[in-house]
VORO-25909 format. One record per atom (N, C-alpha, C, CB): residue in three letters; x, y, z. Coordinates in steps of 0.05 Angstrom, whole numbers, padded with zeros to 5 digits, always signed. Glycine has a CB too. Example, Ala and Ser with C-alpha at 12.3 -4.5 7.8 and 13.67 -1.06 7.14 Angstrom:
residues 2
ALA+00264-00114+00156/ALA+00246-00090+00156/ALA+00264-00066+00156/ALA+00226-00089+00181/SER+00257-00045+00142/SER+00273-00021+00143/SER+00258+00001+00157/SER+00282-00012+00114/
This chain:
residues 105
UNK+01541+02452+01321/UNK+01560+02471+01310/UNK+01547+02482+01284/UNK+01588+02458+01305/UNK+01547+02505+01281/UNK+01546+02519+01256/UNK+01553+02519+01236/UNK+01551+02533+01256/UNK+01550+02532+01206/UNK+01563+02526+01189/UNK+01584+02546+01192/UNK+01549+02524+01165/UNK+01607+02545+01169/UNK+01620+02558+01177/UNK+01627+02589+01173/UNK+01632+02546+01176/UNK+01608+02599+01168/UNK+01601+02635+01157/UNK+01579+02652+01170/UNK+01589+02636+01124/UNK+01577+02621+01187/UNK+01559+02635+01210/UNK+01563+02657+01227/UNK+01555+02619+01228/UNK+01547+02673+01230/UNK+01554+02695+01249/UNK+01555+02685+01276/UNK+01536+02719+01248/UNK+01541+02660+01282/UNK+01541+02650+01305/UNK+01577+02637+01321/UNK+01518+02628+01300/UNK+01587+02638+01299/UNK+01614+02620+01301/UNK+01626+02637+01333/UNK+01640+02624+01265/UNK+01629+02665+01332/UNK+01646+02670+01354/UNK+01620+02660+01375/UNK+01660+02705+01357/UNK+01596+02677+01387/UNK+01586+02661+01397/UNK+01584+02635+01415/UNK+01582+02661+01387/UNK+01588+02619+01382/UNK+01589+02585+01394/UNK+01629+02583+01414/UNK+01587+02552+01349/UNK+01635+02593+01396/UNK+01669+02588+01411/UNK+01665+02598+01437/UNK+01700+02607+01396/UNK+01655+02624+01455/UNK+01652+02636+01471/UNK+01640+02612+01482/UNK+01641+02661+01467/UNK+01616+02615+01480/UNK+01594+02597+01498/UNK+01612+02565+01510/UNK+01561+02587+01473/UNK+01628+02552+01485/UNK+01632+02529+01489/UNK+01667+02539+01512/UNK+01632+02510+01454/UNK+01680+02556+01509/UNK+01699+02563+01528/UNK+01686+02566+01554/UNK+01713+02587+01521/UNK+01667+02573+01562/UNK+01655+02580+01586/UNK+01653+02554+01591/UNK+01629+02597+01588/UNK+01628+02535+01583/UNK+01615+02523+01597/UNK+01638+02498+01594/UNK+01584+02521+01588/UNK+01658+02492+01582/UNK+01688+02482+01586/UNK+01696+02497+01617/UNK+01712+02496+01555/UNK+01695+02513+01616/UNK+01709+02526+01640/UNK+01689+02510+01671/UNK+01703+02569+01637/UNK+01665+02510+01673/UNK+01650+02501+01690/UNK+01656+02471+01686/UNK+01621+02512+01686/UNK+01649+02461+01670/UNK+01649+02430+01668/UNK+01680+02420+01684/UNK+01647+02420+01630/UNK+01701+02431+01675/UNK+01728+02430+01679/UNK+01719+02411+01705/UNK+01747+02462+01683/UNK+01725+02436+01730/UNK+01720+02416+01755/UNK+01714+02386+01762/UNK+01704+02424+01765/UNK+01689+02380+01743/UNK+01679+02356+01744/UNK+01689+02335+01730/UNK+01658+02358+01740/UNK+01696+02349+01714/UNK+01700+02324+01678/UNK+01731+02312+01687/UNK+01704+02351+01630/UNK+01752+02325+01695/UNK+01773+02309+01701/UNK+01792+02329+01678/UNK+01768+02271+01696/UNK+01817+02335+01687/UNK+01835+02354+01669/UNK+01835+02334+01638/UNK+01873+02361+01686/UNK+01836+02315+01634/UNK+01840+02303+01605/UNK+01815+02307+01592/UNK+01847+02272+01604/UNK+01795+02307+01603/UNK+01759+02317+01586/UNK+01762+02349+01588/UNK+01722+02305+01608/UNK+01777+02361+01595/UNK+01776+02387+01604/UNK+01792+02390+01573/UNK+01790+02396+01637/UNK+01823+02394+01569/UNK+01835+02390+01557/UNK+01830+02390+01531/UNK+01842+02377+01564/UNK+01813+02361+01527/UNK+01797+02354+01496/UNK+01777+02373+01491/UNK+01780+02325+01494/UNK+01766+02392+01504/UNK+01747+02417+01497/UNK+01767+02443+01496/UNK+01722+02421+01523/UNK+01785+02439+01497/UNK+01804+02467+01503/UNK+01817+02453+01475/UNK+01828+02471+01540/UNK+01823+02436+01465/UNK+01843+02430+01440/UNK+01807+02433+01414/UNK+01868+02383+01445/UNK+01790+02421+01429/UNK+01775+02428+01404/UNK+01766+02459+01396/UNK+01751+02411+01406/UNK+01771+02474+01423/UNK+01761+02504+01416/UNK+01785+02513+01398/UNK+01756+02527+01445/UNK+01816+02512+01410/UNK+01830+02512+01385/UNK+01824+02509+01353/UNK+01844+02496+01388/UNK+01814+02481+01353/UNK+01806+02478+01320/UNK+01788+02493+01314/UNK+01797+02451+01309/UNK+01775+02501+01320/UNK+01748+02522+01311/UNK+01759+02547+01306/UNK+01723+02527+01334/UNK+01776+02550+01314/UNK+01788+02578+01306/UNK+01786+02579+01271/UNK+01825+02581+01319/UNK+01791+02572+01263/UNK+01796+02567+01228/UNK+01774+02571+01214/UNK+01805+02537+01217/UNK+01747+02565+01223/UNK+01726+02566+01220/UNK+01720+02601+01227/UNK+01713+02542+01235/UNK+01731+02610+01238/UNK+01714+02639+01251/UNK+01725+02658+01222/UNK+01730+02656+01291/UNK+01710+02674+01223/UNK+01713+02697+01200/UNK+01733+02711+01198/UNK+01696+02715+01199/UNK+01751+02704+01168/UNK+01774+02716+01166/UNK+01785+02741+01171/UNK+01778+02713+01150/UNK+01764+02760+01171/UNK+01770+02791+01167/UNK+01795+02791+01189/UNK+01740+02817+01176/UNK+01812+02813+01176/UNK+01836+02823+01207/UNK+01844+02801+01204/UNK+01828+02831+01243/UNK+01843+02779+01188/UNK+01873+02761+01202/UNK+01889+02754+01171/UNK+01862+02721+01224/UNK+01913+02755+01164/UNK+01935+02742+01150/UNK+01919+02726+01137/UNK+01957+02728+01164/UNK+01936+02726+01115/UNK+01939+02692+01101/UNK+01956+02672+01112/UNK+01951+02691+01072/UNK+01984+02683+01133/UNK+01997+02662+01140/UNK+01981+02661+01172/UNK+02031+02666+01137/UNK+01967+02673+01186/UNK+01949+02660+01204/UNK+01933+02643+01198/UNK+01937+02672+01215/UNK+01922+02656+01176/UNK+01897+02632+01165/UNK+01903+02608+01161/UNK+01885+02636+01139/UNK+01928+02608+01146/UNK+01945+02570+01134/UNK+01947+02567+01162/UNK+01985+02565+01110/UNK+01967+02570+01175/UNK+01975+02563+01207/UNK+01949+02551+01215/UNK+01982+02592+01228/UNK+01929+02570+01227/UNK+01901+02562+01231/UNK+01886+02537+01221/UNK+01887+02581+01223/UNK+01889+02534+01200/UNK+01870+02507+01187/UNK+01892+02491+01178/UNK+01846+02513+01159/UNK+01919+02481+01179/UNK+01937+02467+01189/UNK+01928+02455+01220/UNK+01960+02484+01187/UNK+01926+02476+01238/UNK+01920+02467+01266/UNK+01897+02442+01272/UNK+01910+02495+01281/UNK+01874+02468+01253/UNK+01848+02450+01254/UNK+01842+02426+01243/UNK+01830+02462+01244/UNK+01867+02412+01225/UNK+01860+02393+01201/UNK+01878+02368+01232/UNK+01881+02403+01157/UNK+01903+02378+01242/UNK+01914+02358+01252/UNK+01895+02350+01282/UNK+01944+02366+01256/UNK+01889+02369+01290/UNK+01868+02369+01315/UNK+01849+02349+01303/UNK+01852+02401+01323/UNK+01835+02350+01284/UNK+01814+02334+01277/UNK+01822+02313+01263/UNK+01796+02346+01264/UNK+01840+02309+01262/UNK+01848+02278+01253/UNK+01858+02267+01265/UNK+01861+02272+01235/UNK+01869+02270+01295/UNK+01883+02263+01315/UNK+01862+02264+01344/UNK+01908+02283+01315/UNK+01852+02281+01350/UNK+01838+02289+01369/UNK+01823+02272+01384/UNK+01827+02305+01362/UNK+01806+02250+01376/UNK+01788+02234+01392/UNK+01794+02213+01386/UNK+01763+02238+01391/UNK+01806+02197+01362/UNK+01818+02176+01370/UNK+01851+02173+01394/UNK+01821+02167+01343/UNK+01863+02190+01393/UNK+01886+02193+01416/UNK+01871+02195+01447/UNK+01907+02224+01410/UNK+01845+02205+01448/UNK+01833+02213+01474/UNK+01826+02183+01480/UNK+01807+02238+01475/UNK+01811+02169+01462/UNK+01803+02146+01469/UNK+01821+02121+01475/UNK+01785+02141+01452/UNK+01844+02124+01459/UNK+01865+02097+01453/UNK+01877+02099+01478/UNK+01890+02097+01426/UNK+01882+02122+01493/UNK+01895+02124+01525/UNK+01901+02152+01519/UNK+01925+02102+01538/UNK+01906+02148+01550/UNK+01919+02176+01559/UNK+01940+02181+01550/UNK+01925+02180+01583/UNK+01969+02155+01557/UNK+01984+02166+01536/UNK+01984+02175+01503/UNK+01999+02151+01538/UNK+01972+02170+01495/UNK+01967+02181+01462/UNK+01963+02196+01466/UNK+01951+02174+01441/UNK+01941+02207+01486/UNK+01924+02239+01481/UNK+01949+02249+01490/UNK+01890+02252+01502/UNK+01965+02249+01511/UNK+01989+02267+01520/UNK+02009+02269+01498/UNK+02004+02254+01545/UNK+02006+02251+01482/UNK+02029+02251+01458/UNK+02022+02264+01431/UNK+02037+02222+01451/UNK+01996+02266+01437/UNK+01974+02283+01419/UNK+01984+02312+01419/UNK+01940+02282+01433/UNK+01981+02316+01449/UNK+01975+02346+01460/UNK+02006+02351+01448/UNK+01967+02352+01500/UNK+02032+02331+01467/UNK+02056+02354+01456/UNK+02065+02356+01432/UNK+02080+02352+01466/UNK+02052+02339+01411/UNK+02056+02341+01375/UNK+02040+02370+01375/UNK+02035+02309+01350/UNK+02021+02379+01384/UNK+02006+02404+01380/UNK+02018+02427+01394/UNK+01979+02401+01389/UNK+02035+02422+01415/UNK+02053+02446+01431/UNK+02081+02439+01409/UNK+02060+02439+01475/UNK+02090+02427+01395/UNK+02109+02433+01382/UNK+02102+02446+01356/UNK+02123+02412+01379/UNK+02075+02440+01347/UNK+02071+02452+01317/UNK+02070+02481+01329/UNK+02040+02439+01296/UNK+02058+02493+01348/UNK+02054+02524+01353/UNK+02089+02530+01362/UNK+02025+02531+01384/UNK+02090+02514+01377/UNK+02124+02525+01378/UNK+02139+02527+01358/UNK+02142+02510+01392/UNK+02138+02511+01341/UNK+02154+02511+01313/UNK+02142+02545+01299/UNK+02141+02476+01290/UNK+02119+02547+01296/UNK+02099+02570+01289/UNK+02118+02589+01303/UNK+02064+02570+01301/UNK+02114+02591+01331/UNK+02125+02618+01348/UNK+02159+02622+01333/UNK+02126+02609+01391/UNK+02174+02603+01341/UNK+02201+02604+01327/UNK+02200+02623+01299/UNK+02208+02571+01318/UNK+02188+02611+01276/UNK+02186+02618+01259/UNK+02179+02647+01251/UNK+02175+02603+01255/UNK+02165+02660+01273/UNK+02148+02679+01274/UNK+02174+02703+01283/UNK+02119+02673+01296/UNK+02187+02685+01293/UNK+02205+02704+01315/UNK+02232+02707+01300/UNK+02209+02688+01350/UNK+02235+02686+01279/UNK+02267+02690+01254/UNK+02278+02672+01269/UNK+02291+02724+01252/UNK+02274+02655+01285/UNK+02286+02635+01303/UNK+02279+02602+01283/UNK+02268+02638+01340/UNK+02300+02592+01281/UNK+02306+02558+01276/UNK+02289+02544+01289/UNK+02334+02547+01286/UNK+02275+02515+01274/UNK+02250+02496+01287/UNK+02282+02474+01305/UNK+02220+02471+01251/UNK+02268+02465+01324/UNK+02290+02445+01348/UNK+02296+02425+01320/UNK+02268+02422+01386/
């Protein structure tokens, strides 16, 4: 991975979505998954231009819990990583809500 002002950054996200996409088949949907939650975190890293300040916080909020959660929940079991994943479908839902003038559950 790059640093992070790299021009390479979209690039690397591209390249690593693809070859996620190929591997998929083989690797099993939970290795599939853990490359699809880590392309998420990299988002934060890509160059701010065109985006908010409240995308940006959102964004490296995402990236900070992804990476502090992310490969120890994959390894401790499946259930964790599943309990991983829907702590991370509630923080974007909470986000979407928010976005929309709508109350968090």
């Amino acid at each position: 991975m790059s640093e992070p002002n790299s021009p390479d950054r979209w690039f690397e996200l591209a390249a690593m979505l693809v070859s996620s996409a190929r591997g998929a088949p083989e690797e099993g949907a939970l290795t599939a998954s853990l490359r699809l939650v880590d392309a998420a975190g990299r988002l934060a890293d890509l160059p701010a231009a065109g985006i908010s300040e409240r995308e940006r916080q959102f964004l490296s909020a995402l990236q900070i819990r992804i990476r502090e959660g992310m490969t120890g929940n994959y390894l401790e079991s499946e259930e964790s990583y599943l309990g991983f994943l829907d702590g991370l479908i509630e923080m974007v839902a909470d986000e979407a809500r928010a976005r929309n003038g709508l109350s968090k559950r």
